[in-house]
PyMOL commands that place a pseudoatom at each C-alpha (Angstrom):
pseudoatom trace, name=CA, resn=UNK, resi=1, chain=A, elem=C, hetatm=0, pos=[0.000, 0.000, 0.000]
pseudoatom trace, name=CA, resn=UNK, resi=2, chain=A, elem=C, hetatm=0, pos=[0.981, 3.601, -0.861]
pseudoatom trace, name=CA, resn=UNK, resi=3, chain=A, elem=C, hetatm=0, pos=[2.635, 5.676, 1.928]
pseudoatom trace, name=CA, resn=UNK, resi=4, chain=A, elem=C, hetatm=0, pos=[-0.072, 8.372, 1.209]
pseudoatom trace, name=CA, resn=UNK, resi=5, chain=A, elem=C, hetatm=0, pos=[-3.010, 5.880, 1.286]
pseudoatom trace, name=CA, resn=UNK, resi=6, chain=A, elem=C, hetatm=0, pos=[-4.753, 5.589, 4.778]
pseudoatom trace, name=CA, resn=UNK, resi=7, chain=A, elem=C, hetatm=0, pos=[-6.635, 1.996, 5.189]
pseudoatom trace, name=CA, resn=UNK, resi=8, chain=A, elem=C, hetatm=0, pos=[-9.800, 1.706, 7.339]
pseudoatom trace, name=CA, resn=UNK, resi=9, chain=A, elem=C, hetatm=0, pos=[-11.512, -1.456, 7.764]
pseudoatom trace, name=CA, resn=UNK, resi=10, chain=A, elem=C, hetatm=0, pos=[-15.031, -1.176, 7.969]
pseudoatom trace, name=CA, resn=UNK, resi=11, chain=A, elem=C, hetatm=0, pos=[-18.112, -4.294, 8.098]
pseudoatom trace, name=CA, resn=UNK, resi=12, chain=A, elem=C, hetatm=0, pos=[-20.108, -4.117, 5.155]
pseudoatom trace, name=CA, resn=UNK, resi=13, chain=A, elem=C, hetatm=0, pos=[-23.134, -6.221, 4.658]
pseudoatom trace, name=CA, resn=UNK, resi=14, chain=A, elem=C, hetatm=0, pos=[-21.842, -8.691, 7.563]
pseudoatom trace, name=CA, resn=UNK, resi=15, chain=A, elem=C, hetatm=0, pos=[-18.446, -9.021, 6.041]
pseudoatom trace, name=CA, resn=UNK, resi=16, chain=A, elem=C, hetatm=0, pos=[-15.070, -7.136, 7.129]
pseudoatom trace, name=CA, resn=UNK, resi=17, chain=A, elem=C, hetatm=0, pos=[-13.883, -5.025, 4.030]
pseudoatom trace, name=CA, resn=UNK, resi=18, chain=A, elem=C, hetatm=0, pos=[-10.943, -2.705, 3.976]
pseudoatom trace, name=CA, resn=UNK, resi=19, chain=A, elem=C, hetatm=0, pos=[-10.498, 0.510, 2.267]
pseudoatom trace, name=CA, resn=UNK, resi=20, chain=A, elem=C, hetatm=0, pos=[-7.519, 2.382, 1.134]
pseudoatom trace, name=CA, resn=UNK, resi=21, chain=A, elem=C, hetatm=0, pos=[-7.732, 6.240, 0.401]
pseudoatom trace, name=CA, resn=UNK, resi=22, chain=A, elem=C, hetatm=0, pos=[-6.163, 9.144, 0.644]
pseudoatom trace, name=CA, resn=UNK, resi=23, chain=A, elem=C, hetatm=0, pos=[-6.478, 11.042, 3.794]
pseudoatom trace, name=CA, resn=UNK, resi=24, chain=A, elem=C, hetatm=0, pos=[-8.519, 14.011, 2.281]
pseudoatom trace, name=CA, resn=UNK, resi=25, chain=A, elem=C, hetatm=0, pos=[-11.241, 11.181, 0.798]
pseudoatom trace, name=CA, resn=UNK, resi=26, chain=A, elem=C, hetatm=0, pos=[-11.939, 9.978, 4.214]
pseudoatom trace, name=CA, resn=UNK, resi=27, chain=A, elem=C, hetatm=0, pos=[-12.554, 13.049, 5.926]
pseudoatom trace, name=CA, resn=UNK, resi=28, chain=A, elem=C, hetatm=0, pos=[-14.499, 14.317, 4.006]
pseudoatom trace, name=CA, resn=UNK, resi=29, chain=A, elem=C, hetatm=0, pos=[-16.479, 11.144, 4.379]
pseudoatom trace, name=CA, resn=UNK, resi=30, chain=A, elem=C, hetatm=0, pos=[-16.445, 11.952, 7.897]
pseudoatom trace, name=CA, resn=UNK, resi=31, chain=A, elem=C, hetatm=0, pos=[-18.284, 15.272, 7.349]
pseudoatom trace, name=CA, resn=UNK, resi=32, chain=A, elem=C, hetatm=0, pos=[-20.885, 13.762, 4.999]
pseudoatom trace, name=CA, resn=UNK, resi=33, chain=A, elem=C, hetatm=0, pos=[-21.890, 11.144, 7.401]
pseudoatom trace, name=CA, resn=UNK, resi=34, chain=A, elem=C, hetatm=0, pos=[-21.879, 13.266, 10.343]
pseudoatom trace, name=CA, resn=UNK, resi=35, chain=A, elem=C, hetatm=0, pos=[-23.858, 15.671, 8.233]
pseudoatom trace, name=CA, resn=UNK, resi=36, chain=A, elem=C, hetatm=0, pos=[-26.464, 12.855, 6.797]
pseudoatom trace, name=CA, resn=UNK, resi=37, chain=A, elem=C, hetatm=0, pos=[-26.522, 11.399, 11.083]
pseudoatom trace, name=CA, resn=UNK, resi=38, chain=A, elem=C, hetatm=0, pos=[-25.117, 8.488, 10.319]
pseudoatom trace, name=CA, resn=UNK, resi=39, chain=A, elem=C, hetatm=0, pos=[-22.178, 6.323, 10.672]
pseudoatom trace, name=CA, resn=UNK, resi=40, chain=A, elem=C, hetatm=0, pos=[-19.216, 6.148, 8.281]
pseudoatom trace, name=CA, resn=UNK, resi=41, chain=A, elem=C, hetatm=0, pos=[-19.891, 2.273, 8.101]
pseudoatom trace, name=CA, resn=UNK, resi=42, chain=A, elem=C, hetatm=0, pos=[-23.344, 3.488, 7.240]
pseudoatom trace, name=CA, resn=UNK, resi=43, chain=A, elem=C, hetatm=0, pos=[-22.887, 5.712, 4.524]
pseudoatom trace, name=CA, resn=UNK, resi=44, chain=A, elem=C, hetatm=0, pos=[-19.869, 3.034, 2.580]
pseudoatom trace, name=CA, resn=UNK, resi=45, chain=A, elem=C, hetatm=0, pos=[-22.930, 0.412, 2.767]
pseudoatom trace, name=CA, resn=UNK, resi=46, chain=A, elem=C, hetatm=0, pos=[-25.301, 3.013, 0.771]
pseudoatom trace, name=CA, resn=UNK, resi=47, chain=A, elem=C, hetatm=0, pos=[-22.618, 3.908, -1.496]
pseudoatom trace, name=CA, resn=UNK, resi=48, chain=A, elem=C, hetatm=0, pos=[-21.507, 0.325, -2.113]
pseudoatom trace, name=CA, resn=UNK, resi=49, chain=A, elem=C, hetatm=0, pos=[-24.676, -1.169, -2.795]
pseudoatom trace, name=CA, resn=UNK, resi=50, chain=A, elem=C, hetatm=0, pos=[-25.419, 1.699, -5.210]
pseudoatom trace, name=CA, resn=UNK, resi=51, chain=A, elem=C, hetatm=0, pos=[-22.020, 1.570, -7.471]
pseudoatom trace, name=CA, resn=UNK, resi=52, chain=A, elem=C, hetatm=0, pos=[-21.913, 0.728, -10.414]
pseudoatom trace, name=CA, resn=UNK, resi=53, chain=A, elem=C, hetatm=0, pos=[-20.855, -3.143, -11.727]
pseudoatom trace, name=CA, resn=UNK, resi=54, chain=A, elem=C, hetatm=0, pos=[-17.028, -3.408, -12.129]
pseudoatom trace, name=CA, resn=UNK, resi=55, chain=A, elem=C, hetatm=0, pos=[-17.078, -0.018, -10.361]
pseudoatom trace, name=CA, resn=UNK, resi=56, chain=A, elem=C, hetatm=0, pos=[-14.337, -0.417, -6.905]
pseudoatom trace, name=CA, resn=UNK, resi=57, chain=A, elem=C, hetatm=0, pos=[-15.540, 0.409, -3.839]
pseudoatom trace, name=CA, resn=UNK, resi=58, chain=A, elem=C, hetatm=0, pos=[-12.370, 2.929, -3.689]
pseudoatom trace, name=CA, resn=UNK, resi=59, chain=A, elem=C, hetatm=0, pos=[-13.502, 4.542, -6.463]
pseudoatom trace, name=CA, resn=UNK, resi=60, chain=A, elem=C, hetatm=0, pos=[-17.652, 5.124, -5.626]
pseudoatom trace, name=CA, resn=UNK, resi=61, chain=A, elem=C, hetatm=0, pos=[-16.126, 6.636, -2.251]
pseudoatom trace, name=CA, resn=UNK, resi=62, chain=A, elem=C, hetatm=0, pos=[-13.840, 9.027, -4.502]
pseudoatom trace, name=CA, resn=UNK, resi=63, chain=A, elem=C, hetatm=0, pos=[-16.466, 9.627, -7.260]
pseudoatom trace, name=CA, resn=UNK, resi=64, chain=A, elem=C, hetatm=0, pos=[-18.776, 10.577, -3.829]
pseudoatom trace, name=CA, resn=UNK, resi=65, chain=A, elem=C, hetatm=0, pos=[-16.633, 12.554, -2.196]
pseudoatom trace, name=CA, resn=UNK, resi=66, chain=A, elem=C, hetatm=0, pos=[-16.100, 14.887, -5.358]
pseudoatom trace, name=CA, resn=UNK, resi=67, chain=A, elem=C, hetatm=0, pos=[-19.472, 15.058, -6.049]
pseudoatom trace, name=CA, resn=UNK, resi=68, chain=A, elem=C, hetatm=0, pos=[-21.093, 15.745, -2.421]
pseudoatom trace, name=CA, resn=UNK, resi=69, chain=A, elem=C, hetatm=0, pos=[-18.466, 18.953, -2.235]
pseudoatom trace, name=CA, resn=UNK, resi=70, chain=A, elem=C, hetatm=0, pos=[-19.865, 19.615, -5.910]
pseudoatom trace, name=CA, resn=UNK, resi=71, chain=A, elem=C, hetatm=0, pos=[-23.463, 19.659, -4.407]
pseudoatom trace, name=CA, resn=UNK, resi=72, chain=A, elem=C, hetatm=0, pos=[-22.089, 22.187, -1.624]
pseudoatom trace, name=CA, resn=UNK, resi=73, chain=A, elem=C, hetatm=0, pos=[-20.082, 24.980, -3.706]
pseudoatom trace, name=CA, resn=UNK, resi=74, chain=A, elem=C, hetatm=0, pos=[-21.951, 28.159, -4.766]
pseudoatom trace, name=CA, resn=UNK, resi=75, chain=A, elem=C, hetatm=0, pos=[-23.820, 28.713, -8.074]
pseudoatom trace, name=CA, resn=UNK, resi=76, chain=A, elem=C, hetatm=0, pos=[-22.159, 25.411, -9.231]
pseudoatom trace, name=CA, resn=UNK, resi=77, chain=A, elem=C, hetatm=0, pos=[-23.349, 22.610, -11.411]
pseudoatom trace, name=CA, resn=UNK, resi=78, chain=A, elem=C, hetatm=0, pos=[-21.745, 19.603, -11.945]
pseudoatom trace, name=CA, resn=UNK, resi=79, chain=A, elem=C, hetatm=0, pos=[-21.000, 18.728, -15.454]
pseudoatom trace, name=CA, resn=UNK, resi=80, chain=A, elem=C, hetatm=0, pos=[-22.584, 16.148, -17.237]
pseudoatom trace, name=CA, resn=UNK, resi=81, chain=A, elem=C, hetatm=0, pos=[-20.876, 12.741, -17.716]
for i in range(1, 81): cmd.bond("trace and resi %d" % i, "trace and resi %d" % (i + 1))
show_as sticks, trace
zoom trace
């Protein structure tokens, strides 16, 4: 694993899943969940039964992340895939 990569291990669905991302990914997965009252383990389960097929769970947290501070800037939209 990449020096700059933190790992978290979270349960998801009843089984024990790790995680690596970058610092800056995670907390602002922090803020989201404490913003949406949940749990981080909460929020990875929505996002990971909602990704897309052949999608990594790494990425739908990244692909989140950038598009919940999207949702939160002024006057912004995002663009269209």
């Amino acid at each position: 694993m990449s020096l700059h990569l933190k790992k978290r291990s979270l349960i998801l669905a009843g089984h024990d899943t790790s995680v690596a991302l970058e610092p800056a990914f995670w907390a602002v997965l922090d803020q989201a969940a404490a913003q949406e009252g949940e749990g981080l383990a909460l929020l990875v389960t929505r996002l990971d039964a909602a990704r897309k097929p052949g999608q990594s769970l790494a990425s739908a947290l990244r692909v989140f992340t950038l598009e919940w501070l999207q949702a939160r800037l002024p006057d912004t939209q995002a663009p269209e895939p």
